[in-house]
N, CA, C and O atoms as a GROMACS GRO file, in nm:
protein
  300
    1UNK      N    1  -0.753  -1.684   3.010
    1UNK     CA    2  -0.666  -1.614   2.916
    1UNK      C    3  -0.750  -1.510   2.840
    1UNK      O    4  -0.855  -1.543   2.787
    2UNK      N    5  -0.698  -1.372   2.835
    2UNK     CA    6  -0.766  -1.298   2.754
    2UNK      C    7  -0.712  -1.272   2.633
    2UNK      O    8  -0.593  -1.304   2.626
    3UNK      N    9  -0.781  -1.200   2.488
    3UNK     CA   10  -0.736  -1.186   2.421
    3UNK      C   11  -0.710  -1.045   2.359
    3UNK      O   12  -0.800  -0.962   2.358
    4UNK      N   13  -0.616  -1.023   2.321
    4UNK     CA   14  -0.519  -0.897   2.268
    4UNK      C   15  -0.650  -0.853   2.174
    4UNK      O   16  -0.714  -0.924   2.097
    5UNK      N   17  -0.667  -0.700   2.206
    5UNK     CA   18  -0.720  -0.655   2.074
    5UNK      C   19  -0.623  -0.542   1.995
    5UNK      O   20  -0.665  -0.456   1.918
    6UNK      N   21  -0.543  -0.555   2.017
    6UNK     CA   22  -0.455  -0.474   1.898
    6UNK      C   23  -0.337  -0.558   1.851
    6UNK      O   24  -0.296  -0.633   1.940
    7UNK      N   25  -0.262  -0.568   1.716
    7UNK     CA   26  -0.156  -0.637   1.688
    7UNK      C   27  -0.013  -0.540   1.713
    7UNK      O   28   0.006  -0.420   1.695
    8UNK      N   29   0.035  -0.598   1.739
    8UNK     CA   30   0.202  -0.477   1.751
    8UNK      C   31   0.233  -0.496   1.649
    8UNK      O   32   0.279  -0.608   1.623
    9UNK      N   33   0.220  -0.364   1.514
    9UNK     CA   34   0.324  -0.352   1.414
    9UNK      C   35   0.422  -0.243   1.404
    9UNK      O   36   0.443  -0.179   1.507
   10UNK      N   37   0.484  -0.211   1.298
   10UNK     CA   38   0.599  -0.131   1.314
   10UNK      C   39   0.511  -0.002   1.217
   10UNK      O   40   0.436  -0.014   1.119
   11UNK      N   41   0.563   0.133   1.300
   11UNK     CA   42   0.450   0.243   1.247
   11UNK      C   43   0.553   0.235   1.116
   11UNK      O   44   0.648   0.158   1.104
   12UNK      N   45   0.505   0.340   1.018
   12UNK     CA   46   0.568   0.281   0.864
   12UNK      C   47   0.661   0.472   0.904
   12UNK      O   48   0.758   0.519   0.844
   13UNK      N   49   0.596   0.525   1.001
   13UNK     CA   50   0.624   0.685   0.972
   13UNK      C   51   0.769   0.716   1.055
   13UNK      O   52   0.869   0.781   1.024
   14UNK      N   53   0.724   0.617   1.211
   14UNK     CA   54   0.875   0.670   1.284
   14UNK      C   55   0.933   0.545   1.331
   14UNK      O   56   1.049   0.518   1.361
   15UNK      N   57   0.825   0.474   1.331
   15UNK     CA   58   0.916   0.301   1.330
   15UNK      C   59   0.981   0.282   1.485
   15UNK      O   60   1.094   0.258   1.528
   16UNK      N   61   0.860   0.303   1.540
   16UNK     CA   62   0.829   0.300   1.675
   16UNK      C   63   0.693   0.176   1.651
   16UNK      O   64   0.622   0.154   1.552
   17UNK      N   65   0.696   0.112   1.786
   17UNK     CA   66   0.533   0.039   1.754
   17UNK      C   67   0.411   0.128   1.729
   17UNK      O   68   0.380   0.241   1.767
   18UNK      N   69   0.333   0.005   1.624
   18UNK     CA   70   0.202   0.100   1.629
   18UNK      C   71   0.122  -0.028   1.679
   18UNK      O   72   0.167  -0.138   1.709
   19UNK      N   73  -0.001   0.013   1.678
   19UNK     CA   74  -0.132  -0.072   1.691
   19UNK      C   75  -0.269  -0.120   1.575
   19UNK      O   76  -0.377  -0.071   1.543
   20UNK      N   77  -0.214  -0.205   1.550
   20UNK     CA   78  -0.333  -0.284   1.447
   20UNK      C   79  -0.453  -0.296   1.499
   20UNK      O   80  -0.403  -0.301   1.611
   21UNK      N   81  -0.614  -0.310   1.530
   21UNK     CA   82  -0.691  -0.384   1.564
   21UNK      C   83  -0.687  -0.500   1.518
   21UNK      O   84  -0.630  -0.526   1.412
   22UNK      N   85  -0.761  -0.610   1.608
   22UNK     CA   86  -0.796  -0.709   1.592
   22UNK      C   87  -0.883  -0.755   1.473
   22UNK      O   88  -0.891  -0.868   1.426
   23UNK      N   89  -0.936  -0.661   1.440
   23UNK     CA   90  -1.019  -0.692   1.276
   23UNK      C   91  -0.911  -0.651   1.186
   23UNK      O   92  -0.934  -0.682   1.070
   24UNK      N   93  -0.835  -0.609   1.200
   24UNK     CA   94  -0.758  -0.550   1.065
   24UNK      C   95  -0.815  -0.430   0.984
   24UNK      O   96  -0.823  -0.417   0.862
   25UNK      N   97  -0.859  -0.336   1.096
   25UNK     CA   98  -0.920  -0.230   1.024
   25UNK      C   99  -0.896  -0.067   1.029
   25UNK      O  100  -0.941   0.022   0.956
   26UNK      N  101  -0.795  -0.062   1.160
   26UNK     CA  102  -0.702   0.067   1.188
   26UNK      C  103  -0.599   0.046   1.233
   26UNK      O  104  -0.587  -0.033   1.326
   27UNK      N  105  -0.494   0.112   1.180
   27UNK     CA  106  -0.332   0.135   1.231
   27UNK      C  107  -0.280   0.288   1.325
   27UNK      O  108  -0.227   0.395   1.293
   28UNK      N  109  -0.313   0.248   1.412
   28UNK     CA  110  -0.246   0.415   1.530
   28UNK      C  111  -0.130   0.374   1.579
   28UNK      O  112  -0.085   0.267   1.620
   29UNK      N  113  -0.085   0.497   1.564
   29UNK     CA  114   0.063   0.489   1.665
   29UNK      C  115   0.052   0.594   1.742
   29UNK      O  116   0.002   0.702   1.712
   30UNK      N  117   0.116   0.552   1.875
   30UNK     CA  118   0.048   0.678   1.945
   30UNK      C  119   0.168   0.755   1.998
   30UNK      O  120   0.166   0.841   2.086
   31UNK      N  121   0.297   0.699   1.913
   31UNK     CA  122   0.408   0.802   1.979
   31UNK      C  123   0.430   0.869   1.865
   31UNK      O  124   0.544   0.914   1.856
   32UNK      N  125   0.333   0.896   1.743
   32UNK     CA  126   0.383   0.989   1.677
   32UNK      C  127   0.218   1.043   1.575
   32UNK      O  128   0.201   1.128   1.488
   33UNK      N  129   0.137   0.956   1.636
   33UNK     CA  130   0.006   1.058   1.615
   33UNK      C  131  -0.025   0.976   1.537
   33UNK      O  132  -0.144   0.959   1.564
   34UNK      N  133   0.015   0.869   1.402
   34UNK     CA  134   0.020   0.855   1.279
   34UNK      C  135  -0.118   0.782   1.257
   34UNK      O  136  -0.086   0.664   1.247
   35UNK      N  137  -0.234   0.788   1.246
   35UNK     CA  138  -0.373   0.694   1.200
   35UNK      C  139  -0.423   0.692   1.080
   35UNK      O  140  -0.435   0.789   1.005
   36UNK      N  141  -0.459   0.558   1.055
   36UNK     CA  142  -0.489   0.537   0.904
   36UNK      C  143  -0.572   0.413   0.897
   36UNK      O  144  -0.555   0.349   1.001
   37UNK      N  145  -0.640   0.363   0.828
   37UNK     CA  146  -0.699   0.245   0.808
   37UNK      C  147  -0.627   0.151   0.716
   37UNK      O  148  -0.591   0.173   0.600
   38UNK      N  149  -0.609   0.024   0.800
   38UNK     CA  150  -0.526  -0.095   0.705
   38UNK      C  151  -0.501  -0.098   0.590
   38UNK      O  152  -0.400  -0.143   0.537
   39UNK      N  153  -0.604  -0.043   0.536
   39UNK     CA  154  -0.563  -0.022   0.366
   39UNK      C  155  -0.523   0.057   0.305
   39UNK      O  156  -0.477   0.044   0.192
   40UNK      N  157  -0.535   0.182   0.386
   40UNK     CA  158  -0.410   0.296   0.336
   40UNK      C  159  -0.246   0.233   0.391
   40UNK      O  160  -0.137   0.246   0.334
   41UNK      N  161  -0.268   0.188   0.477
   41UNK     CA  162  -0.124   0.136   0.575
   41UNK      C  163  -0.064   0.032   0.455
   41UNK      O  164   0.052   0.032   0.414
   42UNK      N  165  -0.155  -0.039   0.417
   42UNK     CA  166  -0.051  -0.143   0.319
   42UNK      C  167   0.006  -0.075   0.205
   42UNK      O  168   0.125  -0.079   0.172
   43UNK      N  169  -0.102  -0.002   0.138
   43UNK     CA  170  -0.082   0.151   0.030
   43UNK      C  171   0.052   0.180   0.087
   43UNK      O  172   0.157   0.155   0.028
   44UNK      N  173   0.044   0.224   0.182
   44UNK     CA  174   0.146   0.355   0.246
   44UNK      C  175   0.287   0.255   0.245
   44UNK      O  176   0.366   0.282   0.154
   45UNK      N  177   0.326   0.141   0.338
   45UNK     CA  178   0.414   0.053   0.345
   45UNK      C  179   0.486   0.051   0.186
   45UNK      O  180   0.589   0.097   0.138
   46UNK      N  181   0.353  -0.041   0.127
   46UNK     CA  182   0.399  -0.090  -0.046
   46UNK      C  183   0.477  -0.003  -0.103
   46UNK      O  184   0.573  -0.039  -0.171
   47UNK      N  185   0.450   0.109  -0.086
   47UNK     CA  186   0.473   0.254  -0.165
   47UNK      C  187   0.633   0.275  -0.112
   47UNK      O  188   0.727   0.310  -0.184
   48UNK      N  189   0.636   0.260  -0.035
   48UNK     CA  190   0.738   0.352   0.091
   48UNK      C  191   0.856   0.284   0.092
   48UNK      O  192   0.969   0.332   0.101
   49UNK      N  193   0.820   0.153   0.081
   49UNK     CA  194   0.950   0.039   0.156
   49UNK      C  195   0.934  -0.048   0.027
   49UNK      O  196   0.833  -0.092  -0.027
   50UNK      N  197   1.076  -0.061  -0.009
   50UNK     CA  198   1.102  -0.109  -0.164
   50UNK      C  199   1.105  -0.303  -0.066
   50UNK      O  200   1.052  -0.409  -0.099
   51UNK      N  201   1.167  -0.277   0.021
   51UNK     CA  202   1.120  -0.445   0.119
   51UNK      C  203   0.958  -0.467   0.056
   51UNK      O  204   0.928  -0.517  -0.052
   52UNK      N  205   0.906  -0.436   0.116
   52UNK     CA  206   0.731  -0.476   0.056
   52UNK      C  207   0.685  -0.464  -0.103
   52UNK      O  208   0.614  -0.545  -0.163
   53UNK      N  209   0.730  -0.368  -0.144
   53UNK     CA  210   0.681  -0.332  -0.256
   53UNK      C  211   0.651  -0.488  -0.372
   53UNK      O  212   0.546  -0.501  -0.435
   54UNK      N  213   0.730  -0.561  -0.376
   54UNK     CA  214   0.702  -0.672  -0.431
   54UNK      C  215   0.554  -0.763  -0.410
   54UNK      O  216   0.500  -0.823  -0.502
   55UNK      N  217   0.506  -0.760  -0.276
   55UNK     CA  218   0.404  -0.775  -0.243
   55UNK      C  219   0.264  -0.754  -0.323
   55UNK      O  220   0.169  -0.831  -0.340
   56UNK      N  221   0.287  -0.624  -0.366
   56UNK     CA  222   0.188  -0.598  -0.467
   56UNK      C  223   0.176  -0.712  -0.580
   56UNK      O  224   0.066  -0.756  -0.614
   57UNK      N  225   0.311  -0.760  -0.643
   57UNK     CA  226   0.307  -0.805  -0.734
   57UNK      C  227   0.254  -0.953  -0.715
   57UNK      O  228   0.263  -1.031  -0.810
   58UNK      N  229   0.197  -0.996  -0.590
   58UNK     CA  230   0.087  -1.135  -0.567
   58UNK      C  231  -0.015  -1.093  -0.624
   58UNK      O  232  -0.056  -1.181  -0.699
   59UNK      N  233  -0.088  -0.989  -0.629
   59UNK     CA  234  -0.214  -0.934  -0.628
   59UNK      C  235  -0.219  -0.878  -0.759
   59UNK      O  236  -0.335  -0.880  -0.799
   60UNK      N  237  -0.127  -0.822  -0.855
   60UNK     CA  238  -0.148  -0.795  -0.943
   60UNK      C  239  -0.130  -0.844  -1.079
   60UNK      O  240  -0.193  -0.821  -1.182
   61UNK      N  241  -0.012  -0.931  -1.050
   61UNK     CA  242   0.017  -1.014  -1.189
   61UNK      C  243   0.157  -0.978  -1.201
   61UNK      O  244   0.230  -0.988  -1.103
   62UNK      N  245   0.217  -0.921  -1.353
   62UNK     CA  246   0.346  -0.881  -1.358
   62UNK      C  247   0.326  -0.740  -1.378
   62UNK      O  248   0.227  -0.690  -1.431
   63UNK      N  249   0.460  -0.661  -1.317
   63UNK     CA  250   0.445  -0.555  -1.308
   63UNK      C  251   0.608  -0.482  -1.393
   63UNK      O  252   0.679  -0.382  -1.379
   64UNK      N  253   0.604  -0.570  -1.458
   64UNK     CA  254   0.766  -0.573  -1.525
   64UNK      C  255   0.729  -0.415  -1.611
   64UNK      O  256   0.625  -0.375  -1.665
   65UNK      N  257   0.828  -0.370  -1.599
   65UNK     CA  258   0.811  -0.227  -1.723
   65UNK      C  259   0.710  -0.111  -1.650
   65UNK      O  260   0.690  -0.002  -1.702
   66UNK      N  261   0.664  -0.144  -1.554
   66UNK     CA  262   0.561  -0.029  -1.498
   66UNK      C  263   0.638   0.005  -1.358
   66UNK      O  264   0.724  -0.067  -1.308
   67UNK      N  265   0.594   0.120  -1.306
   67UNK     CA  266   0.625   0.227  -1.196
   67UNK      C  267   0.511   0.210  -1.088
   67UNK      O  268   0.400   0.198  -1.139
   68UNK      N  269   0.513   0.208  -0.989
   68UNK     CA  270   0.448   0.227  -0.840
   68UNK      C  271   0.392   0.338  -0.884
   68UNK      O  272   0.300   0.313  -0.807
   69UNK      N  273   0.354   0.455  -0.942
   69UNK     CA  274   0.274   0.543  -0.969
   69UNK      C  275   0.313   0.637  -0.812
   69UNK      O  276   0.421   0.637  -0.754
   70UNK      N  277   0.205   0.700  -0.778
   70UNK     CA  278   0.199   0.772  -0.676
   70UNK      C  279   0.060   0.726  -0.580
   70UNK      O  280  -0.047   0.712  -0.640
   71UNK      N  281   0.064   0.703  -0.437
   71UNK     CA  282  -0.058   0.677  -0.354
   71UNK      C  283  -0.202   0.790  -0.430
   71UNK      O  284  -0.310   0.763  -0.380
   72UNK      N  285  -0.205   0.846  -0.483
   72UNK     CA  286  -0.320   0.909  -0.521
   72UNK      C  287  -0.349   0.859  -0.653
   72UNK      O  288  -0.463   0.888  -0.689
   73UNK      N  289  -0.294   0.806  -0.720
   73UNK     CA  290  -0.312   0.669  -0.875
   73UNK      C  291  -0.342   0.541  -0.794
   73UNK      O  292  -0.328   0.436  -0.857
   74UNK      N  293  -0.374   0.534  -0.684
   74UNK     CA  294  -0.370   0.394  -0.636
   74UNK      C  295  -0.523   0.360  -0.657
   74UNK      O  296  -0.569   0.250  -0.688
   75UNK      N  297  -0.627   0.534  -0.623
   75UNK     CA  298  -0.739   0.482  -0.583
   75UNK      C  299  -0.830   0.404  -0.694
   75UNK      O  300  -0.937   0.353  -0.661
   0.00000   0.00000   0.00000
């Protein structure tokens, strides 16, 4: 048995598959060009898709009364 080195996720841009590596360290899609590294991709998702956006709020605490800002306040 061999093992997969990319994960099938959903590109966040045309929502066509993309490709994860196996480390969790780049996201390509190759039917619409879109590359980024995992951690802009979760950035990008969180931001994008009010579905995820809650997600943040494991990692941050409460986020009651505050705004998602913009991906360039993220860094």
């Amino acid at each position: 048995m061999t093992c997969s080195k990319f994960v099938k996720i959903k590109c966040p841009k045309c929502k066509k598959n993309a490709e994860l590596t196996a480390d969790f360290s780049f996201v390509k899609c190759e039917n619409c060009d879109y590359e980024v590294s995992y951690g802009e991709y979760v950035k990008f998702v969180a931001h994008n898709d009010a579905t995820y956006s809650d997600i943040l709020g494991d990692y941050t605490g409460s986020t009651e009364g505050q705004s998602s800002g913009t991906l360039d306040e993220w860094d």
